[in-house]
C-alpha positions in Angstrom: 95.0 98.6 107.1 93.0 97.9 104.1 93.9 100.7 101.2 90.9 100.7 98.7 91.4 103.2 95.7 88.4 103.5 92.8 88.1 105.2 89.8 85.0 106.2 88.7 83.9 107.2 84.9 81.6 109.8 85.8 78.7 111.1 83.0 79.7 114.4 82.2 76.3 115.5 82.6 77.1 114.8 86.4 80.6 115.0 86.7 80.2 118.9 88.3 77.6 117.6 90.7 79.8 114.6 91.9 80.9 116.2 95.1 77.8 116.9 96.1 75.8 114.0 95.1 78.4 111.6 96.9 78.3 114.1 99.9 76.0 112.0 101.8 78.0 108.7 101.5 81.7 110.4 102.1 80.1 112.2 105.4 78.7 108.9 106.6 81.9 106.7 105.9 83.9 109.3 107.7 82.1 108.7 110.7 82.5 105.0 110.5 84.4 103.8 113.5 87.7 102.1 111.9 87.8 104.5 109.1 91.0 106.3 108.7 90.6 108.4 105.4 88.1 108.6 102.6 89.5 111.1 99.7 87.9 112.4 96.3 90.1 113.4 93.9 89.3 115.1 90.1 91.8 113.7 87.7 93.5 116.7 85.6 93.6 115.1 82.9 89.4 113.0 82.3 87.5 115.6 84.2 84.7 112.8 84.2 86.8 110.5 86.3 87.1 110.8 90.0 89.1 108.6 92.0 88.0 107.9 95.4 91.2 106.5 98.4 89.9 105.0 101.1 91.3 103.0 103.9 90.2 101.4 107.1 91.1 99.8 109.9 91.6 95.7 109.4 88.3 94.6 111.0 86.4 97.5 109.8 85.7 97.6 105.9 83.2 94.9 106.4 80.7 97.0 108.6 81.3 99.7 106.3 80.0 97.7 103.1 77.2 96.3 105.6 76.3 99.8 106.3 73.0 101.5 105.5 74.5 104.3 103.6 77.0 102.2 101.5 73.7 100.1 100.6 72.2 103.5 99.4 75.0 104.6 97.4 75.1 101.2 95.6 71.3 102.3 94.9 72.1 105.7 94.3 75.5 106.1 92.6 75.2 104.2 89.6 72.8 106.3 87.7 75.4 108.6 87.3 78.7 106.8 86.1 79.5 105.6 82.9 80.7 102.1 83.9 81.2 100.1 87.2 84.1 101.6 88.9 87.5 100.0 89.0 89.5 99.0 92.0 92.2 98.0 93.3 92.2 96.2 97.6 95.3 95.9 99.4 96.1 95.3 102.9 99.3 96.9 103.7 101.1 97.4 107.2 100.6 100.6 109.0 97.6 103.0 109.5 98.2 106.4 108.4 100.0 108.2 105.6 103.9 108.1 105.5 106.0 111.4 104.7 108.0 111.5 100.9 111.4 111.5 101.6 112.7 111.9 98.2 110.4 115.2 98.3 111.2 116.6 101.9 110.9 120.2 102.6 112.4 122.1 105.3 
């Protein structure tokens, strides 16, 4: 799978909106065919900065930046961050999320 995570620096002015205004986009991708997750999360301790896990099949993350709505949250989006998000693009083995051993319960 391709693993995609992104941090975006959200103006505060926005940063309470960001759920919704990315609504649109996260609903969309979900839908994709070859998506297997697509996660916001509100870091505890910048809460301007979101980060954003993604991941998709091998073949898939091309039709997803293709896309009509990933075209009109490039449009979109950028009015409301601070700075062009950073990322980091991996392509790992497996297609799902593995269980914390270290942590088990039960």
């Amino acid at each position: 799978m391709i693993f995609i995570c992104v941090k975006w620096k959200v103006k505060p002015e926005y940063a309470d909106q960001w759920v919704d205004l990315t609504k649109e986009f996260t609903e969309a991708t979900r839908t994709e065919e070859g998506n297997l997750f697509f996660d916001w999360s509100r870091s505890v301790e910048d809460p301007n900065q979101y980060v954003l896990i993604e991941a998709f099949q091998d073949d898939a993350a091309e039709a997803h930046v293709t896309s009509d709505h990933f075209k009109k949250a490039q449009a979109d989006l950028p009015q409301y961050v601070v700075e062009t998000p950073l990322i980091r693009n991996v392509l790992m083995e497996g297609d799902h999320w593995d269980r914390l051993g270290e942590f088990e319960v039960g």
